[in-house]
N, C-alpha and C positions, 0 to 999 in steps of 0.2 A: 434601399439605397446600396449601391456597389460599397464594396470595402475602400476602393479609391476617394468617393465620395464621405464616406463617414471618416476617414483618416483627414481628410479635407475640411470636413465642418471641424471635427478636433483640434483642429493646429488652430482654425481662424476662431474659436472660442479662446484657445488658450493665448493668442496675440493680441485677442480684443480683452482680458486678463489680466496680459502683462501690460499693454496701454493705459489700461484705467490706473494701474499701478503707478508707470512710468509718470501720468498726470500728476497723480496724487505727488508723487515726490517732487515733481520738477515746482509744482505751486507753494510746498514748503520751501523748497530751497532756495522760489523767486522771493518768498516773504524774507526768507533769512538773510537773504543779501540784501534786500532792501533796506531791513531796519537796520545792518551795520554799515550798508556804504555812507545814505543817506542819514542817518542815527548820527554819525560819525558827521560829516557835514554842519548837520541842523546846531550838535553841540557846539563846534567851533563856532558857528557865528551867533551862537546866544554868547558865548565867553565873552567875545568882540562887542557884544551890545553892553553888559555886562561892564567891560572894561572900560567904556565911554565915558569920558572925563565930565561932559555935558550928564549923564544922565546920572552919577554919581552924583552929582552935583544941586539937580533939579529936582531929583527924584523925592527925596526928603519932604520937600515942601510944596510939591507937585497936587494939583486936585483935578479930578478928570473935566476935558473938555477944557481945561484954565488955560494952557498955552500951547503957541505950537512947535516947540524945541523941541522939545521930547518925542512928537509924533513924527517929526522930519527925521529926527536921527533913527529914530525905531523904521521908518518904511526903507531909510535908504540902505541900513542892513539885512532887511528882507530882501533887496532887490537886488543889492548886489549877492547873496547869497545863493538867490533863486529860491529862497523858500514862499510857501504858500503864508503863512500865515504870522504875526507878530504883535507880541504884548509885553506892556511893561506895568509890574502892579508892586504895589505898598507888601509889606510884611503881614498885615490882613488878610492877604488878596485881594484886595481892592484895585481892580484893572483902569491905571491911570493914560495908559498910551496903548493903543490897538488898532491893526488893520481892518477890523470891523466893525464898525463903531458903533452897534447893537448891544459889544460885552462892555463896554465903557460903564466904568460904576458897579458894574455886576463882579462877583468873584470870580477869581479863575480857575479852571478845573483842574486839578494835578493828577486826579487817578493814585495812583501808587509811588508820588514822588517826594521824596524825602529833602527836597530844595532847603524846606525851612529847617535841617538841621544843619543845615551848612553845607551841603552835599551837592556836585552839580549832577543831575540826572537825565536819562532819555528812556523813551518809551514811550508806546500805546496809550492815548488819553482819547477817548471816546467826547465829543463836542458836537453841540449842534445833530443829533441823532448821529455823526460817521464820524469815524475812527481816524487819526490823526498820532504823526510818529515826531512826537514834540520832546524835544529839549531845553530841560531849564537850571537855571544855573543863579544863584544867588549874587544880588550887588551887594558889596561890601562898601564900606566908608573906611577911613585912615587908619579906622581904629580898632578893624575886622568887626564892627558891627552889622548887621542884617538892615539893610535899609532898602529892600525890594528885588524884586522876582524881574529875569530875563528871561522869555519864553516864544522859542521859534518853535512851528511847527510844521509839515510837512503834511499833503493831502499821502492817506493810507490807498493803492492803487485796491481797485477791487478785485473778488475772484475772477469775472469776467475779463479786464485789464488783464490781471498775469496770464489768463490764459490763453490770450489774443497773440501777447510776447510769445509766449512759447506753442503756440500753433504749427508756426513754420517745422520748427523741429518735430513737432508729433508727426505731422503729417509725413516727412521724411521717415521717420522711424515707423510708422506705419506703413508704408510703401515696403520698406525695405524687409519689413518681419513678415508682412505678407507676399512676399515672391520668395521668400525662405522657406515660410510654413507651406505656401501649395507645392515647393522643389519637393522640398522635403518629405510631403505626405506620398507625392508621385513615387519617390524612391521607395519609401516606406512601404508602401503599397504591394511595389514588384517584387522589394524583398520577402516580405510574407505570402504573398500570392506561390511566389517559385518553394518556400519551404511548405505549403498545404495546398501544393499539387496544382494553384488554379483554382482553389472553391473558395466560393462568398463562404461568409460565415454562415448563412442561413442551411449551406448545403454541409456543413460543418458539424454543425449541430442536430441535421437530421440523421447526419451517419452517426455520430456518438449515440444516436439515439435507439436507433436501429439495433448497434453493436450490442448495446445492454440490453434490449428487446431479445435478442439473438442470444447472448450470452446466456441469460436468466432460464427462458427456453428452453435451452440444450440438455437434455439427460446426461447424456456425456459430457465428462468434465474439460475444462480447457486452462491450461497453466502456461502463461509464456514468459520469458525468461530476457530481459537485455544483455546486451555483450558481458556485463559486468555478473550474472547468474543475481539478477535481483527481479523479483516477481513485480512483473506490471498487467498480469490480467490473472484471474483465478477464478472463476464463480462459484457457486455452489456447491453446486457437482463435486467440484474439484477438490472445494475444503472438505466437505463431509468425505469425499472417498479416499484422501492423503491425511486425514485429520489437521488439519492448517487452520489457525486463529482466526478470525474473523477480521484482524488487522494487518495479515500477512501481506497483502499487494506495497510497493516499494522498500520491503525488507530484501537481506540476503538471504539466499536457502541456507549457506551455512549456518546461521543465528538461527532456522527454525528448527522443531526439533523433529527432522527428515532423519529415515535410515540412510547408512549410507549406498546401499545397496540403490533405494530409490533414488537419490541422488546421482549417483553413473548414470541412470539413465536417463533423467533429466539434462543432464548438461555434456552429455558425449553422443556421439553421432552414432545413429542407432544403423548395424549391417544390416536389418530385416526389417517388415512390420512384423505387428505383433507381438511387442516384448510383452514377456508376461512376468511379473515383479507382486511377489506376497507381502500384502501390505496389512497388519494385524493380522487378522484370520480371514481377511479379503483376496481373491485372486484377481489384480488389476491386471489391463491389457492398457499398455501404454505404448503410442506412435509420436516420435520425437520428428519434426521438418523443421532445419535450419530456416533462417529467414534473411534473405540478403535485399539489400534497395542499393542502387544504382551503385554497384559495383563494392559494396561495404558490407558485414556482419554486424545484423543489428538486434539477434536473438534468435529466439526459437520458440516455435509452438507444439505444445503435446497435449495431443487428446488423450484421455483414458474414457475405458470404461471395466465397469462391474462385472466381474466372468464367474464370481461366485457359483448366483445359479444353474450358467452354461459347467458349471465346473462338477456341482452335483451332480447335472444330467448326466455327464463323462460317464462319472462315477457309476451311475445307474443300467446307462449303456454299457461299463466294462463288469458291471455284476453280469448281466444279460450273455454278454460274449464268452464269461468263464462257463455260466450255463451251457450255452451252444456246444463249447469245449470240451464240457462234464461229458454232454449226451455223446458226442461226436465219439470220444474215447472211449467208453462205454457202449456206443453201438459196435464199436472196433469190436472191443475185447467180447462181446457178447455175439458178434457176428463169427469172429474163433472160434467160440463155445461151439456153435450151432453147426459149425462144418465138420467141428471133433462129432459132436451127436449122429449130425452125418452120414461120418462114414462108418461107425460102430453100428448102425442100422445095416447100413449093406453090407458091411461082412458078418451079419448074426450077431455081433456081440450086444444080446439085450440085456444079461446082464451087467455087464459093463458101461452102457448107457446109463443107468437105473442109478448106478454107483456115482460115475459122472456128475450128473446132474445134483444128485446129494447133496456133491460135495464145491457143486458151485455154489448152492444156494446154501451152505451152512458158512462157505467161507466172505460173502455178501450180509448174510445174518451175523456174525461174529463182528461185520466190520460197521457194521449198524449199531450194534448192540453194544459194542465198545462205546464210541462213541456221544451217543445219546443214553446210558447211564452214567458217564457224568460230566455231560454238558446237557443242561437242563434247558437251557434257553435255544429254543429252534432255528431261530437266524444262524448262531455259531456254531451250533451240529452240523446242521445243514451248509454251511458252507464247509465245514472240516471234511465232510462225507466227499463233497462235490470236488476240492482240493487232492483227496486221497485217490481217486480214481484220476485227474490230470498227473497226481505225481508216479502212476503205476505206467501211464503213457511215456512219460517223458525220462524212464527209467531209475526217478528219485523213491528214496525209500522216506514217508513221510509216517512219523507216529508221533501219536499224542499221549505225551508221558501217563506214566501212572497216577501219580502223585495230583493231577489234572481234576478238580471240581469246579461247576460251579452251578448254583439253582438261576429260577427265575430274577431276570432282570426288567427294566421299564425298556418303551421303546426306543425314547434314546439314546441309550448306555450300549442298546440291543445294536443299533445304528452305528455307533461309533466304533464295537467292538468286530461290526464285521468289518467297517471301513478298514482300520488298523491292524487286524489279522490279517485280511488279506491281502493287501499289499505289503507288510511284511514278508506273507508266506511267498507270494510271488517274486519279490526278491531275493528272499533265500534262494530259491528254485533257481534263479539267475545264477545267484554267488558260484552256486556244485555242477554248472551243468559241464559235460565234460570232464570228470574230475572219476577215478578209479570207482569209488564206495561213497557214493553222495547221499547223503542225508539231513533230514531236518527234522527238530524235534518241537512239537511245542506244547507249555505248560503252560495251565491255567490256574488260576489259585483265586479261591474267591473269600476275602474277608468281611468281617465288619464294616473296615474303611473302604472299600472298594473293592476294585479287580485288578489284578495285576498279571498280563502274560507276557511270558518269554518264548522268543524264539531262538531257536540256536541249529548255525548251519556246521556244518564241516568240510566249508570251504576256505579262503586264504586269510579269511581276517580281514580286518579295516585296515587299509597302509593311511600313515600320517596322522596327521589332525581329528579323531575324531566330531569334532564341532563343526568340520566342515562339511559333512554329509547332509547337515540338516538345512545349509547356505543352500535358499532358493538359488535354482539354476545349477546347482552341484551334481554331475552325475560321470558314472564312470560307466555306463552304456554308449554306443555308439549312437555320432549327433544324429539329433533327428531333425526336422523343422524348426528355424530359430526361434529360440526359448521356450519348447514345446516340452524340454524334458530339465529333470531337476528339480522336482518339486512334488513329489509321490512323497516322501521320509518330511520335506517342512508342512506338508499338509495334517502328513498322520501325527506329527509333534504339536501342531496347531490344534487341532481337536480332541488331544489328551490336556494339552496345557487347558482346555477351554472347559473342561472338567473341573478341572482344579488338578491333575494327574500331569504327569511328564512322560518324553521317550527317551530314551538313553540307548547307548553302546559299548560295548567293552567287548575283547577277545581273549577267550579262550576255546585252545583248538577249533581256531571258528569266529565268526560274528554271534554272538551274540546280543539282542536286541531285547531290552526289558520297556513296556508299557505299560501306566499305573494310570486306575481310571478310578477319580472320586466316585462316591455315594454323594450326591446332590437330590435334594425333596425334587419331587417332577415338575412344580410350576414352576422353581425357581430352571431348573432341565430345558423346559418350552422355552423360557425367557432366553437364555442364552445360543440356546437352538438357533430363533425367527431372527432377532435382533441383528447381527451381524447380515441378514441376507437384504436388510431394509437397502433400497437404493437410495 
């Protein structure tokens, strides 16, 4: 059935409702006026029988069926009354005069009538099996004494009867609430049809159905937002990867407890795709699209997704690229060597080759052997080693303090601490380049509680805020692709904090950058590792 149609059966269930209704009342209130117009009648001409000088008179020593005074005065107050029915009986009840001359001798029926204390009375008195709206009223004698009952009474009309009277008016009243109820449904109709676009409800609720089929579905998270920044779509996705309550949909973002960082980007109009926003230790890629309908702002939708893992790959790809770098510098500097060797061949000098040669491989052996007697752990040599040959390229003088130990570490601690050197060291490297006598130092120190290294450049220092360096999206390199940089230093803070260790700055002569990286048992290590990369 059309929406039209079912708004149409609605209205004429709810008219055929208010009819039965309308019935019901209008049959009490024909009974109600009945029993006071008529009630009101019936008493006055029991009063009148009542007052009858004749029956005052007769009534005393009156026996039923003995004369006909009595019945003559009693029928012509019926008559002219227009009542149905008339009796006149003893203080017994003993019915002396009667219009139906079957209760003659018989007592009279009072119901609920209080006659014999004195009192005139009207009401319902059930007779002869049907109900009757009698009035009776006590005959008095000279001397207020009780010398017999006046009693008119009135045929009770039936349900049928009242509502034959009141027919005419239903039927109008049904007439008129049914060309109301089908206007009305018609309007009703257009007006919701024109706010859901034109669909029945059955095509209504296949889309809601769909939408949550779709939603549920989706790996990527979907958060949308009304003009007022109140969440009316979220699934899954979207709570586990923003961390959002299970009851967040029609709340305010403000009242959830959103960064504000993710916040800007939920609710401001995004220059790019792509925003990329660290969310715990999560790297989300979030795309905000305003949403307009017929000319109005009626929210926004923003997808995200998980770039965690694409983020380690980076990671993995930019270890890969410092290698290429390592080699590349390295074949440089070793392609020099070989031209000096060269040419000390063609002009005779063998011993001077012999000498050469020595003294590259003892100053390659020195720069090993520094290094890996004390830093025990092969990832972090090995990248110091790979670092030291880029910083002889690029004209930085890079040493690894004295003072520098550290043994065998798990994998990883091993993990973390190349993550966190090395983009350190590579930003140092940034900080000096161009700068007279650039240099970078860094110290390793390996305790009980953990590890702790420092870097320290002898370049301009941190301007401002330090806290703001580690603000995903913070960077003081030239832009690159939107939101592609600013987030090398909140990453490497992220996986020290994820230790239970921190990164910090402070300047002297220089940035300085200290990193402390707990001692954690290894399963609890895995645990903290896997967990965060769960989709």
């Amino acid at each position: 059935m059309s929406l039209a149609g079912q708004y149409l059966v609605l209205q004429l269930l709810i008219v055929f409702a208010v009819l039965v209704g309308v019935v019901a009342i209008s049959l009490a209130q024909s009974a109600t006026a009945f029993e006071r117009t008529e009630g009101r009648r019936a008493l006055s001409a029991a009063e009148a029988l009542a007052a009858n000088p004749t029956v005052r008179e007769l009534l005393p020593t009156a026996e039923p069926r003995g004369g006909s005074a009595l019945p003559a005065v009693a029928e012509s107050v019926r008559t002219v009354s227009g009542s149905s029915h008339v009796a006149l009986a003893k203080p017994d009840r003993t019915v002396i005069a009667s219009s139906d001359p079957s209760l003659l001798g018989q007592p009279l029926e009072l119901g609920g009538s209080r006659v014999l204390e004195g009192r005139a009375w009207t009401g319902v008195v059930e007779a002869s099996g049907a109900d009757e709206l009698s009035a009776h009223v006590p005959v008095l004698d000279d001397a207020g004494k009780i010398i017999g009952i006046a009693a008119i009474s009135r045929n009770y009309p039936s349900t049928l009867e009242r509502l034959g009277d009141a027919v005419p008016n239903l039927l109008t009243y049904l007439g008129v609430a049914s060309v109301l109820g089908v206007a009305g449904s018609l309007l009703l109709s257009r007006r919701v049809k024109r706010q859901t676009l034109g669909m029945e409800p059955s095509e209504i609720t296949g889309l809601v159905e769909n939408r949550e089929a779709m939603l549920l579905g989706l790996k990527e998270g979907v958060v949308a937002l009304d003009p007022h920044e109140r969440i009316t779509v979220a699934n899954d996705s979207a709570r586990a990867l923003l961390g959002l309550p299970a009851d967040c949909v029609g709340k305010r973002l403000h009242s959830l407890p959103v960064e504000p960082a993710l916040k800007d980007v939920l609710t401001r109009d995004q220059p790019g795709p792509d925003q990329l926003v660290l969310v715990g230790d999560r790297l989300v890629v979030l795309n905000r699209v305003p949403i307009r309908s017929r000319g109005r702002d009626i929210g926004s939708v923003t997808t995200l997704r998980d770039r965690t893992e694409l983020s380690a790959l980076e990671q993995e790809l930019g270890t890969t690229r410092t290698a290429t770098d390592t080699l590349r510098a390295q074949a440089h500097e070793f392609a020099n060597q070989l031209h000096v060797i060269s040419g000390l061949i063609q002009i005779g000098e063998y011993d001077s080759v012999v000498q050469f040669v020595n003294g590259a491989t003892l100053d390659r052996t020195r720069l090993n052997d520094e290094v890996t007697s004390r830093i025990e752990d092969p990832a972090l040599a090995a990248l110091l080693i790979a670092k030291s040959s880029l910083a002889t390229e690029r004209g930085v003088l890079l040493q690894l303090d004295q003072e520098s130990r550290l043994g065998q570490v798990d994998d990883g601690l091993s993990r973390d601490l190349t993550t966190v050197v090395g983009n350190l060291v590579d930003n140092a490297f940034d900080a000096v380049a161009g700068l007279p006598e650039p240099s970078v130092r860094v110290l390793v120190e390996d305790t009980a509680d953990g590890v702790t290294v420092t870097v320290r450049d002898s370049g301009p220092g941190v301007t401002g805020d330090a806290k703001d360096i580690f603000r995903q999206g913070f960077t003081t390199k030239e832009p690159g692709p939107a939101g592609s940089r600013g987030f090398g230093l909140a990453l490497s803070r992220v996986v020290c904090r994820r230790s239970g260790g921190d990164l910090a700055v402070a300047n002297d002569s220089g940035a300085v950058f200290t990193a402390r990286f707990a001692r954690i048992e290894p399963a609890r290590t895995q645990s903290a590792r896997t967990e965060p990369a769960r989709p």
